[in-house]
C-alpha positions in Angstrom: 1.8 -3.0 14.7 -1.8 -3.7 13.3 -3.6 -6.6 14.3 -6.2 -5.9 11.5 -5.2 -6.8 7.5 -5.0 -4.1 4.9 -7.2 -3.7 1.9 -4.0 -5.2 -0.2 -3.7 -8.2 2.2 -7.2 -9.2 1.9 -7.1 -9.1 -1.7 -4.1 -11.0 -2.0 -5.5 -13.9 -0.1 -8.6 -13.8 -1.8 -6.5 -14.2 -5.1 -5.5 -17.5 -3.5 -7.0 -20.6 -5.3 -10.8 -20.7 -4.6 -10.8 -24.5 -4.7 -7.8 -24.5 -2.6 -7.5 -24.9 1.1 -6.0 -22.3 3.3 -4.0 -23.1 6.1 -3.8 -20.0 8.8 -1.0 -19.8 11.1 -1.5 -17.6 13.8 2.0 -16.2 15.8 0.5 -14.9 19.1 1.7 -12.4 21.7 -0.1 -12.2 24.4 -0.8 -8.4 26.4 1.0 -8.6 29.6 -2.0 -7.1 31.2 -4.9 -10.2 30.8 -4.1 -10.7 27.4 -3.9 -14.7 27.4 -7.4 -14.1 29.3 -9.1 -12.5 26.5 -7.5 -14.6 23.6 -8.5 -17.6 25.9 -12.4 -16.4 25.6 -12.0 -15.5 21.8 -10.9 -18.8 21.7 -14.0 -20.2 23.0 -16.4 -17.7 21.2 -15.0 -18.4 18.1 -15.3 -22.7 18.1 -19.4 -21.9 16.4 -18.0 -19.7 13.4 -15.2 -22.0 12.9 -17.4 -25.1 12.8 -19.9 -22.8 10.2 -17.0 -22.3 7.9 -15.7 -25.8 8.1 -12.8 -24.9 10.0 -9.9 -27.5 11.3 -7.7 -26.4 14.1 -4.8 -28.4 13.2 -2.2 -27.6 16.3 -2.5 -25.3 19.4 0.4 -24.5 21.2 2.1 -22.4 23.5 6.2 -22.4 25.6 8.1 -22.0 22.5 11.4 -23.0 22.6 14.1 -22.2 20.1 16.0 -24.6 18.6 17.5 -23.7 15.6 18.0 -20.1 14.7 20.3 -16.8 16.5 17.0 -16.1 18.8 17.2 -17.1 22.5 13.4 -17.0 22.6 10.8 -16.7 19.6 9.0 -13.2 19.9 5.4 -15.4 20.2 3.9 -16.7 23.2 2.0 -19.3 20.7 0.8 -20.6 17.4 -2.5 -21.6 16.5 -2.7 -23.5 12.9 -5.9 -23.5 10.8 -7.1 -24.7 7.9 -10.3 -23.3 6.0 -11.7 -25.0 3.2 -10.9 -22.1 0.9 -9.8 -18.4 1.0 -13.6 -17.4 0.6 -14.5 -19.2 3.8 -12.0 -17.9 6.2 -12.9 -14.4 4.2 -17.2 -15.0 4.7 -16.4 -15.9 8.5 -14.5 -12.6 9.6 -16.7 -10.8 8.1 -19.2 -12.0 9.1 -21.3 -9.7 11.5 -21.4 -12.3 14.6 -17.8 -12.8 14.1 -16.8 -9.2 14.4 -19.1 -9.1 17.9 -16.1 -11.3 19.6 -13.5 -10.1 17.4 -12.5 -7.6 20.1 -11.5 -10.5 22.7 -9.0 -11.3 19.9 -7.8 -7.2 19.5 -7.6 -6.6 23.3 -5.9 -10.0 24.2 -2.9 -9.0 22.1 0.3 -7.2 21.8 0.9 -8.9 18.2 -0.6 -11.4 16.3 0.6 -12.6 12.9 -1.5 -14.4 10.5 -0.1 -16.1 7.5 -2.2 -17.4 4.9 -0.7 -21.1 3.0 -0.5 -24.0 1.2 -0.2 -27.4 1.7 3.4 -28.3 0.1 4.1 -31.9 -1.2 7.5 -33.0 -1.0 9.4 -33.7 -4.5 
């Protein structure tokens, strides 16, 4: 399983409303070897580029527990949820060269890491 986006994705989410927030959620699982370790120092490498793109973590959590659904456990370890501004700035700060130095705390910290771009949804 990639941890890294295709071509396709990337162009997908940058079809995404410019004017639009994006809100990232991130499904984590962790290595087994030191891998909450390393996500835990990408985590605080990466508060200065989030800040620069106007970034809002919006939950943090971890011990998921399974409520509803055929699961005993859910395959993550835990779920980060962030929300950019727009498409472009999420895009502009992975990109970006300083990003891409700590980038590799993020790879070697995990086993899988889903990231799913979307929208605020109003009710009615």
């Amino acid at each position: 399983m990639s941890l890294e986006p295709t071509a396709e994705q990337m162009a997908a989410l940058a079809a995404r409303p410019a004017d639009q927030p994006v809100v990232m959620i991130n499904l984590l699982k962790f290595r087994a070897d030191g891998g909450k370790e390393s996500y835990a120092r990408y985590g605080q490498e990466v508060i200065p580029h989030l800040q620069r793109a106007r970034a809002t973590v919006l939950f943090a959590g971890a011990a998921p527990t399974q409520v509803i659904g055929d699961d005993e456990k859910p395959w993550w370890d835990a779920i980060v949820v962030v929300q950019y501004p727009s498409p472009t700035a999420f895009i502009d700060m992975v990109t970006n060269e300083e990003y891409l130095k700590i980038h590799e705390h993020r790879a070697n910290g995990l086993d899988r890491g889903d990231l799913i771009a979307t929208s605020w949804m109003t009710a009615g």
